[in-house]
DSSP file (Angstrom, degrees, kcal/mol; ACC not computed):
  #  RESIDUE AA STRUCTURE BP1 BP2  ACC     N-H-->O    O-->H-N    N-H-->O    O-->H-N    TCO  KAPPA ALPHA  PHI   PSI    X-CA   Y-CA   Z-CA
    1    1 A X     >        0   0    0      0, 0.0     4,-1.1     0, 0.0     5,-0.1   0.000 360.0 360.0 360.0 -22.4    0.0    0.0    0.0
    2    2 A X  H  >> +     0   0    0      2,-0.2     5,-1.5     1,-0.2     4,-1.0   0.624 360.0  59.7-110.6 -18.4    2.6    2.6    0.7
    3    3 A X  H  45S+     0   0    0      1,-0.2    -1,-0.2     4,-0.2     9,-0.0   0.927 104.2  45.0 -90.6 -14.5    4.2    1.7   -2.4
    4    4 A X  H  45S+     0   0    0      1,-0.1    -2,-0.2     2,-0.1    -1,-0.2   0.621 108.0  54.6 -91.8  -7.3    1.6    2.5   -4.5
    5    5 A X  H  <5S-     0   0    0     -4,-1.1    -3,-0.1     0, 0.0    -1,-0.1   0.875 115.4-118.2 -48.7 -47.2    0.7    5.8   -2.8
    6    6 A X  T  <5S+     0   0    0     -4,-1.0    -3,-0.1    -5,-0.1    -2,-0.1   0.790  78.9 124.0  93.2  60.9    4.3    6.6   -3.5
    7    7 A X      < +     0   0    0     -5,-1.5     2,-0.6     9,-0.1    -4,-0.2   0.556  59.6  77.8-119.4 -55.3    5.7    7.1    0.0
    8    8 A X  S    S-     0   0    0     -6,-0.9     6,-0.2     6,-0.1     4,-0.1  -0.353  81.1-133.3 -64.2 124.9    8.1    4.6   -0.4
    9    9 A X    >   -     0   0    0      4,-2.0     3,-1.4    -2,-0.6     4,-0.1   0.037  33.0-104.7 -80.7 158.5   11.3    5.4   -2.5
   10   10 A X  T 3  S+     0   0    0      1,-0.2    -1,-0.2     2,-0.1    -2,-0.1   0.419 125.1  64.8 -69.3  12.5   12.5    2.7   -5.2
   11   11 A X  T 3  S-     0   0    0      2,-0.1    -1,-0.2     0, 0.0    -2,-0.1  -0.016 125.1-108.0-107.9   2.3   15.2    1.9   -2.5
   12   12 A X  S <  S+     0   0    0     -3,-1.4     2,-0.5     1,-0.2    -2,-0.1   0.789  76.6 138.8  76.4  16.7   12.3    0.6   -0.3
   13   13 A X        -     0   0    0     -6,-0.1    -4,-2.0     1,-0.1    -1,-0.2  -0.699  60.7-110.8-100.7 124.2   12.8    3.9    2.1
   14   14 A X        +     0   0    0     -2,-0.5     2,-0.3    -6,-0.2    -6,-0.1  -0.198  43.9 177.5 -51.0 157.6    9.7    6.0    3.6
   15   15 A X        -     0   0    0     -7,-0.0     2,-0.8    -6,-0.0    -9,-0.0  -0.852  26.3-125.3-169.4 119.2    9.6    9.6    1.8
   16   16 A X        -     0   0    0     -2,-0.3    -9,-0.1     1,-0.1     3,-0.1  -0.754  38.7-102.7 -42.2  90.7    7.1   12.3    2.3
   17   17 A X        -     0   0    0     -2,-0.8    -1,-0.1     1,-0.1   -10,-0.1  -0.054  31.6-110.9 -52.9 136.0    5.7   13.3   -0.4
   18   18 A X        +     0   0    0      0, 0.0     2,-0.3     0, 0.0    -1,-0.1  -0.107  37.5 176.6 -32.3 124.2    6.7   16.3   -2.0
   19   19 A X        -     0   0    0     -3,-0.1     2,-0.2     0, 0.0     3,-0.0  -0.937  40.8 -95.3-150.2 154.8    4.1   19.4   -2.0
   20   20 A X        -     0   0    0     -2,-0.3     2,-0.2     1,-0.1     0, 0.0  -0.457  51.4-111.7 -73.8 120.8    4.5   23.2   -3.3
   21   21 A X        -     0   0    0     -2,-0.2     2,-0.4     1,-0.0    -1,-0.1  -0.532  27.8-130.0 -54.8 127.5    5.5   25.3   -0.2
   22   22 A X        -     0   0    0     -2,-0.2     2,-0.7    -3,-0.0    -1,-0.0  -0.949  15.4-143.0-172.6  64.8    2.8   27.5    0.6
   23   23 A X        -     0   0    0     -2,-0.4     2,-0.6     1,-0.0     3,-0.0  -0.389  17.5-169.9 -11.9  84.1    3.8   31.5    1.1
   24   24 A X        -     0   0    0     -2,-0.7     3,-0.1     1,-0.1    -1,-0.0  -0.859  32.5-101.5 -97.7 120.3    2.0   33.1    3.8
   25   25 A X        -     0   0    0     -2,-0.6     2,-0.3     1,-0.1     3,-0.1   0.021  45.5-108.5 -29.0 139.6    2.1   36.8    4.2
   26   26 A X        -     0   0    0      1,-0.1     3,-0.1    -3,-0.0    -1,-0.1  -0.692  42.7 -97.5 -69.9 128.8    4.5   37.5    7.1
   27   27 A X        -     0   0    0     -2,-0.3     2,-0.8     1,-0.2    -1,-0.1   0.179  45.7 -95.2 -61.1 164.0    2.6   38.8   10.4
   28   28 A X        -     0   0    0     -3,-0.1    -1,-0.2     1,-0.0     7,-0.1  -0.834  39.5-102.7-100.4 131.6    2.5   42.2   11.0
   29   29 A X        -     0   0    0     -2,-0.8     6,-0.2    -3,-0.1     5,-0.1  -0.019  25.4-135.4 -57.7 124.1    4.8   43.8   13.1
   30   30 A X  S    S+     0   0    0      4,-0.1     5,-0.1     5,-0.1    -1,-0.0   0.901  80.8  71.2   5.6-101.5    3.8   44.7   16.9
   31   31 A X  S >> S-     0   0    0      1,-0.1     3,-1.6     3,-0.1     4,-1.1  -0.163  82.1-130.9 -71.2 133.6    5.0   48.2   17.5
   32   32 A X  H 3> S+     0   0    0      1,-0.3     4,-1.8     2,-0.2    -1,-0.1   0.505 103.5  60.2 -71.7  -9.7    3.1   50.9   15.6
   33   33 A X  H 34 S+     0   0    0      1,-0.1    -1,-0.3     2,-0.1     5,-0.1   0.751 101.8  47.3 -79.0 -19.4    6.1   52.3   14.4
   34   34 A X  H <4 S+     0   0    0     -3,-1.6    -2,-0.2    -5,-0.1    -1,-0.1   0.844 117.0  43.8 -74.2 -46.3    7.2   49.5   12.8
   35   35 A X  H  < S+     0   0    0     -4,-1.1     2,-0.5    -6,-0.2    -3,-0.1   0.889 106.7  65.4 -63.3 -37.0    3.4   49.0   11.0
   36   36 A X  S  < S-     0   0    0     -4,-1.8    -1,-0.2     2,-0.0     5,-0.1  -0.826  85.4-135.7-105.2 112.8    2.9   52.8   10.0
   37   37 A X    >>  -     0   0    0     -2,-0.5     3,-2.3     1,-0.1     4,-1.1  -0.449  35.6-103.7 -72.3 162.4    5.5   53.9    7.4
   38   38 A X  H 3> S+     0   0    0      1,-0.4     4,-2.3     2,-0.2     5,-0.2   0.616 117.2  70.4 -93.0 -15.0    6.7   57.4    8.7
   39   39 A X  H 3> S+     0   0    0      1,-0.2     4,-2.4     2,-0.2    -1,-0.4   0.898 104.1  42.6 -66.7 -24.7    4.5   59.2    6.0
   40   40 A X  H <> S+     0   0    0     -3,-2.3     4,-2.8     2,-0.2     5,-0.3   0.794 101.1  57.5 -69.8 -38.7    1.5   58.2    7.8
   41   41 A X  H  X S+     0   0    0     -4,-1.1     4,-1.9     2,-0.2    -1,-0.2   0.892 108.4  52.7 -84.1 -32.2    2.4   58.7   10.8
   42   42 A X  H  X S+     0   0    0     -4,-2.3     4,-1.5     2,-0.2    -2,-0.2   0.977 110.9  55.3 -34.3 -70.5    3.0   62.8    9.3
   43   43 A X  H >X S+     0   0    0     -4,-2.4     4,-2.0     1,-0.2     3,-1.9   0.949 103.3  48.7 -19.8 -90.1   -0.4   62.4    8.1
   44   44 A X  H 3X S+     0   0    0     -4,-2.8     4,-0.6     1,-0.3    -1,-0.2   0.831 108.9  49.3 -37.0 -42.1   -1.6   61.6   11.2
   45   45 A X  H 3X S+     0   0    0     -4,-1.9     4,-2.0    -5,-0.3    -1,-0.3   0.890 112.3  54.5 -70.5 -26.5    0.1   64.6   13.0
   46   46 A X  H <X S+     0   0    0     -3,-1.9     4,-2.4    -4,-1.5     5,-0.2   0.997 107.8  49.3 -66.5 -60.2   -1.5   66.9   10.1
   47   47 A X  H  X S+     0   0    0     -4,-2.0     4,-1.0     2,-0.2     3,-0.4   0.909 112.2  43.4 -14.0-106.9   -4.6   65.6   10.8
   48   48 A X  H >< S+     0   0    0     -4,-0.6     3,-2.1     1,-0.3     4,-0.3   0.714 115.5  52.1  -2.0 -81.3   -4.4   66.2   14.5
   49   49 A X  H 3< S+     0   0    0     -4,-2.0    -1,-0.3     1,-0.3    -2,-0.2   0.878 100.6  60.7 -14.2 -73.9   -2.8   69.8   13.8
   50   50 A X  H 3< S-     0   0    0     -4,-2.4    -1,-0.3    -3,-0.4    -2,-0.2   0.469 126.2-104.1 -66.0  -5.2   -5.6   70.7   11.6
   51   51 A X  S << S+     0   0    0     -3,-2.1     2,-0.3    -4,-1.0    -3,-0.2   0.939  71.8 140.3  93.0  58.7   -7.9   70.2   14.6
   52   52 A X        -     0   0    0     -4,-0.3     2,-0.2    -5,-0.1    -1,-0.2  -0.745  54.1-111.6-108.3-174.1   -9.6   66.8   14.0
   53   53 A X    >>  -     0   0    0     -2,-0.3     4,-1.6     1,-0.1     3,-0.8  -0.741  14.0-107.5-118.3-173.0   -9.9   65.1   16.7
   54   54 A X  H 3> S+     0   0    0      1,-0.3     4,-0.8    -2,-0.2    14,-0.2   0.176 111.8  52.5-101.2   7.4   -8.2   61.7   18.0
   55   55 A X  H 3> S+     0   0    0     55,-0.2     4,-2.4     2,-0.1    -1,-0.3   0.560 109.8  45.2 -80.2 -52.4  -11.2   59.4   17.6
   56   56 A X  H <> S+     0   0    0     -3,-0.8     4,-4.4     2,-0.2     5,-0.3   0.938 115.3  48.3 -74.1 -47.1  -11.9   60.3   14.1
   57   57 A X  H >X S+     0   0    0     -4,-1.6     3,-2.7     2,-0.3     4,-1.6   0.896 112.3  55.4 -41.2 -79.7   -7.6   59.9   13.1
   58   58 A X  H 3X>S+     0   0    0     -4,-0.8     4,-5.5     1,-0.3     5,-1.0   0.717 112.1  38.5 -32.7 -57.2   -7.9   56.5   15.1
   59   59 A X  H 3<5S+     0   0    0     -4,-2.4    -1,-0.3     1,-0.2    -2,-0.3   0.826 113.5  55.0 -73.1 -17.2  -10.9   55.3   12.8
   60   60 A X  H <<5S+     0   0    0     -4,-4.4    -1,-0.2    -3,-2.7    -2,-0.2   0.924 118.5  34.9 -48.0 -45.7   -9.4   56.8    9.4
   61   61 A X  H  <5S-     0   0    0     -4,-1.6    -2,-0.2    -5,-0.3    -3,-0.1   0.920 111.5-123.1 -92.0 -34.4   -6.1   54.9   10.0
   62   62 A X  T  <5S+     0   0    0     -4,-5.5     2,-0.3     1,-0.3    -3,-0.2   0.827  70.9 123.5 103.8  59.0   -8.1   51.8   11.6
   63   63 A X  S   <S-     0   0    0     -5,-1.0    -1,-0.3    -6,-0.1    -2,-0.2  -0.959  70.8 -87.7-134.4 170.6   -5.9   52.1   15.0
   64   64 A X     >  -     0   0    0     -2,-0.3     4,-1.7     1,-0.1     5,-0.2  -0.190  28.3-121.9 -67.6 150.1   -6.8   52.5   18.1
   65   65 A X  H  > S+     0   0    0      1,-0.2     4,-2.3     2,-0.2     3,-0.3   0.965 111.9  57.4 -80.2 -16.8   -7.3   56.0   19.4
   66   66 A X  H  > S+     0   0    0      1,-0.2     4,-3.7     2,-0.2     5,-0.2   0.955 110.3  52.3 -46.3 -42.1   -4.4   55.4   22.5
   67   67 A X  H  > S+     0   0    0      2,-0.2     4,-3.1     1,-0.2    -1,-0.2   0.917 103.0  48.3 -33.7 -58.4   -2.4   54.7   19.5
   68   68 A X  H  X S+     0   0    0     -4,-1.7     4,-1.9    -3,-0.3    -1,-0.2   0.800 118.4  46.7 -59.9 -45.4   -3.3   57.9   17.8
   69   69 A X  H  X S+     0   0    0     -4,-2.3     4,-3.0    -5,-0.2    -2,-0.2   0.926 110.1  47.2 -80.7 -37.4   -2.4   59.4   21.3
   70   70 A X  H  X S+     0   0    0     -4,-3.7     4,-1.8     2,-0.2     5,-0.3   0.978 114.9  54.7 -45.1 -66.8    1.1   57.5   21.9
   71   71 A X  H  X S+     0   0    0     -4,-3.1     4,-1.8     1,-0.3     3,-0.5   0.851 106.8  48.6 -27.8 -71.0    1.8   58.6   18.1
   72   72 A X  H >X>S+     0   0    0     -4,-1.9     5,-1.7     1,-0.2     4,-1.0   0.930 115.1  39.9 -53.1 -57.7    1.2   62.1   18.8
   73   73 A X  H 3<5S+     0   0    0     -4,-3.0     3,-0.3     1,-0.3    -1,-0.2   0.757 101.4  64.0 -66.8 -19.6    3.2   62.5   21.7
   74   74 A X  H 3<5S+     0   0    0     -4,-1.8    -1,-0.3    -3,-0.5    -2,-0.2   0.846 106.3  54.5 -64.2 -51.2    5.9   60.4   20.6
   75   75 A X  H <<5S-     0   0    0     -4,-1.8    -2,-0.2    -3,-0.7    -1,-0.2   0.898 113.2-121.1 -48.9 -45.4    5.9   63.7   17.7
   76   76 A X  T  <5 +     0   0    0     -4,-1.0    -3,-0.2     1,-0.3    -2,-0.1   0.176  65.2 149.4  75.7  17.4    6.2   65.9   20.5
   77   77 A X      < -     0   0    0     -5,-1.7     2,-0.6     1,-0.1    -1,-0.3  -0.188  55.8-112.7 -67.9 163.0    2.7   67.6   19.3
   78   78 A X        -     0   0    0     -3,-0.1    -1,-0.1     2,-0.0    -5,-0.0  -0.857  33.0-122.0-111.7 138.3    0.8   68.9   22.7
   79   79 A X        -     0   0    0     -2,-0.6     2,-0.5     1,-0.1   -10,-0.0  -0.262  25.1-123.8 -75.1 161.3   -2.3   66.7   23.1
   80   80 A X        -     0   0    0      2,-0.1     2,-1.6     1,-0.0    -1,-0.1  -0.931   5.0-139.0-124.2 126.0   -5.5   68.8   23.2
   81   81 A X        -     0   0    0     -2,-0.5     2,-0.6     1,-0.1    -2,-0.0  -0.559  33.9-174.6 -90.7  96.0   -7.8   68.5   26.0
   82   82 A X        -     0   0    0     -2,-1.6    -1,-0.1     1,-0.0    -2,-0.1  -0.753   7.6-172.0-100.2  80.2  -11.3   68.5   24.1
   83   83 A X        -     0   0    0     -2,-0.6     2,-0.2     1,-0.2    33,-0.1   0.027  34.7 -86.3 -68.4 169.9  -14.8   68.6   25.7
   84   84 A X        -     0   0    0     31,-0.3    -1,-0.2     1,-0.1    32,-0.0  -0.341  44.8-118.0 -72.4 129.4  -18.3   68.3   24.2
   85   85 A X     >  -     0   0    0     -2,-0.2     4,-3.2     1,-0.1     3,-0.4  -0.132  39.0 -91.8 -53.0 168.9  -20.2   71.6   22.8
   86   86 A X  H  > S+     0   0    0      1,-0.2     4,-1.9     2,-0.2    -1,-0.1   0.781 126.5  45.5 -47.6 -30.4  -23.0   72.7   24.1
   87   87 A X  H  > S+     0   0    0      2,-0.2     4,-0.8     3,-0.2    -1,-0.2   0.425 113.5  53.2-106.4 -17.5  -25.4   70.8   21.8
   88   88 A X  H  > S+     0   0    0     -3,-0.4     4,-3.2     2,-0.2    -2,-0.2   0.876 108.7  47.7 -80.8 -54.0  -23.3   67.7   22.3
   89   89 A X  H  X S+     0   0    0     -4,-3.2     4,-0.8     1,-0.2     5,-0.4   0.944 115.1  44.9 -34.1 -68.0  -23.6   68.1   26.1
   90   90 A X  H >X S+     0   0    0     -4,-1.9     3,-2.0     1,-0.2     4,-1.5   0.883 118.5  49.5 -45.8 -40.8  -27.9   68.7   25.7
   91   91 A X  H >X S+     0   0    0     -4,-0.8     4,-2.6     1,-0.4     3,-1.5   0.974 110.7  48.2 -79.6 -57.4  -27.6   65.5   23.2
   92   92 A X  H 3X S+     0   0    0     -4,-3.2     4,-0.7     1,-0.3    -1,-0.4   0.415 114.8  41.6 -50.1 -12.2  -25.7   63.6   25.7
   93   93 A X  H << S+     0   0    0     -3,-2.0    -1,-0.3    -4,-0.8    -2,-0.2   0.577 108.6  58.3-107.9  -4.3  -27.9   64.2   28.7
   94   94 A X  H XX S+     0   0    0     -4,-1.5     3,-4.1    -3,-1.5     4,-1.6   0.899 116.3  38.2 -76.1 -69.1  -31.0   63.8   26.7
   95   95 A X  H >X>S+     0   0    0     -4,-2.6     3,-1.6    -5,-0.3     5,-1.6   0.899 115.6  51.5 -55.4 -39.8  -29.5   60.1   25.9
   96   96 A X  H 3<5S+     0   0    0     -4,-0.7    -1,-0.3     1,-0.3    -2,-0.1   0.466 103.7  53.5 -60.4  -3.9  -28.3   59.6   29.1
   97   97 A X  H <45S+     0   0    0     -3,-4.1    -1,-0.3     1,-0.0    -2,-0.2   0.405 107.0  58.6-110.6 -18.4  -31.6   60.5   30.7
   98   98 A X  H <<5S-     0   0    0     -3,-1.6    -2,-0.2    -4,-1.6    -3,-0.1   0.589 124.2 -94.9-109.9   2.2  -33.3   57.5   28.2
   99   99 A X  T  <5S+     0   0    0     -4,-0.6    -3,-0.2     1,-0.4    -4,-0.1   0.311  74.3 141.0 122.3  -0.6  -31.0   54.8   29.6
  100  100 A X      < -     0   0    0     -5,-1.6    -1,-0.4     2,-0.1    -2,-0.1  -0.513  42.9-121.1 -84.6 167.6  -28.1   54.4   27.4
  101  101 A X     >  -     0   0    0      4,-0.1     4,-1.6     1,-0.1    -1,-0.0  -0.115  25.9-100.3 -94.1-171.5  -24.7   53.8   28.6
  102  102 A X  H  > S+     0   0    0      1,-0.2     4,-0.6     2,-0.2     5,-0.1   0.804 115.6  54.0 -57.0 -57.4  -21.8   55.4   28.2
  103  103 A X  H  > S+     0   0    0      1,-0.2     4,-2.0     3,-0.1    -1,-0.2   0.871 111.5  47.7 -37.9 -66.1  -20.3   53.5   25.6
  104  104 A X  H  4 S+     0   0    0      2,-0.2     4,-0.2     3,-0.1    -2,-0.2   0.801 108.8  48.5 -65.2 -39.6  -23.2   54.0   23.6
  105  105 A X  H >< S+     0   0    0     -4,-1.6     2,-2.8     2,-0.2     3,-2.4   0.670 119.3  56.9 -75.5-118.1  -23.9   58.6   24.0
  106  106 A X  H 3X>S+     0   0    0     -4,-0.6     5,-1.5     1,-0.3     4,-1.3   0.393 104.1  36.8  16.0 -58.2  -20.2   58.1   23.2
  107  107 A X  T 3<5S+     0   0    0     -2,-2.8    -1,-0.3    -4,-2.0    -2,-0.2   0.674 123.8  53.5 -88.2 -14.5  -20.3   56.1   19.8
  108  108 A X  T <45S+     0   0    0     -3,-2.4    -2,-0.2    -4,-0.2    -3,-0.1   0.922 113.4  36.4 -77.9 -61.6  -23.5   58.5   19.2
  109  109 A X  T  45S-     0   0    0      2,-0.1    -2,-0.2   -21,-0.0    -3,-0.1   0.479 113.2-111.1 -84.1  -9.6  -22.0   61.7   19.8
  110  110 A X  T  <5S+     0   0    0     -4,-1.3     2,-0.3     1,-0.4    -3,-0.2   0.599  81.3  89.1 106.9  14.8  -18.4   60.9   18.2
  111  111 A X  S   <S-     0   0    0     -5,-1.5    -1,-0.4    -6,-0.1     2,-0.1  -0.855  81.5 -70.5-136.0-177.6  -16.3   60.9   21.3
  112  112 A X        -     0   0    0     -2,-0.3     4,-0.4    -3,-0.1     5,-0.3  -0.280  34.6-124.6 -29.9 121.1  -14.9   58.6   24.1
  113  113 A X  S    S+     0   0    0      1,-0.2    -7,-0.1     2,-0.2    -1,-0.1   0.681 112.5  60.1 -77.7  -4.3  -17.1   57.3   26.5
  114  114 A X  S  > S+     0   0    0      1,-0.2     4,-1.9     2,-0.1     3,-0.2   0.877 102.6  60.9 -83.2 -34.7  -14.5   59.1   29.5
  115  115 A X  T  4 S+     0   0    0      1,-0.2   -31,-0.3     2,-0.2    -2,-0.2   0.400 111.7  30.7 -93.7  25.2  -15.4   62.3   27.7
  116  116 A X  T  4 S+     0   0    0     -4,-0.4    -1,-0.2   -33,-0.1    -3,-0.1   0.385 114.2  57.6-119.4  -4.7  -19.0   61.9   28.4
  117  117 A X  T  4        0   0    0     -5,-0.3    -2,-0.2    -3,-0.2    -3,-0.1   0.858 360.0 360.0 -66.7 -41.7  -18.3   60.2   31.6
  118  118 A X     <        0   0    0     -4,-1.9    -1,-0.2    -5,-0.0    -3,-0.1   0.432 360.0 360.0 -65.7 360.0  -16.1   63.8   32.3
């Protein structure tokens, strides 16, 4: 039987059989400097500059926004401590007054759910 699969060699010797080696992308690297080539990470500081804020960056580049903040500081930019408007407050206590969580007035209103815990 195992000579006719063709695991044994004409010398009567077990042999794997042979199969085409199989390329897999290589993981992607850990540390966000490594991942984000340094134009990006420019980008990301323009961005930021240009007053968007560190929520929106995160989901553009599809990182996280601690990332976004690590990034920035790493630049030396100075991070900007950014509360809700007026009309974001009223939105946020209207939802917050109809039972949703934090999380949720958060993901509604565009921000963090510590800056509507704040």
């Amino acid at each position: 039987m195992l000579h006719d699969s063709g695991a044994l060699s004409p010398n009567g010797q077990v042999q794997m059989p042979s199969s085409p080696r199989i390329d897999a992308d290589p993981p992607e690297p850990f540390k966000l400097n490594q991942r984000l080539k340094p134009n990006a990470i420019a980008e990301i500081v323009e961005h930021y500059q240009a007053g968007e804020c560190s929520t929106s960056i995160a989901t553009t580049f599809n990182i996280s926004k601690g990332s976004v903040i690590k990034l920035l500081r790493e630049a030396g930019v100075q991070i900007r401590n950014q509360g809700l408007t007026d009309e974001q407050i009223a939105e946020a206590v209207r939802l917050y007054e109809s039972g949703l969580s934090l999380a949720k007035i958060g993901a509604k209103v565009g921000v963090d759910h510590g800056t509507v815990r704040r």
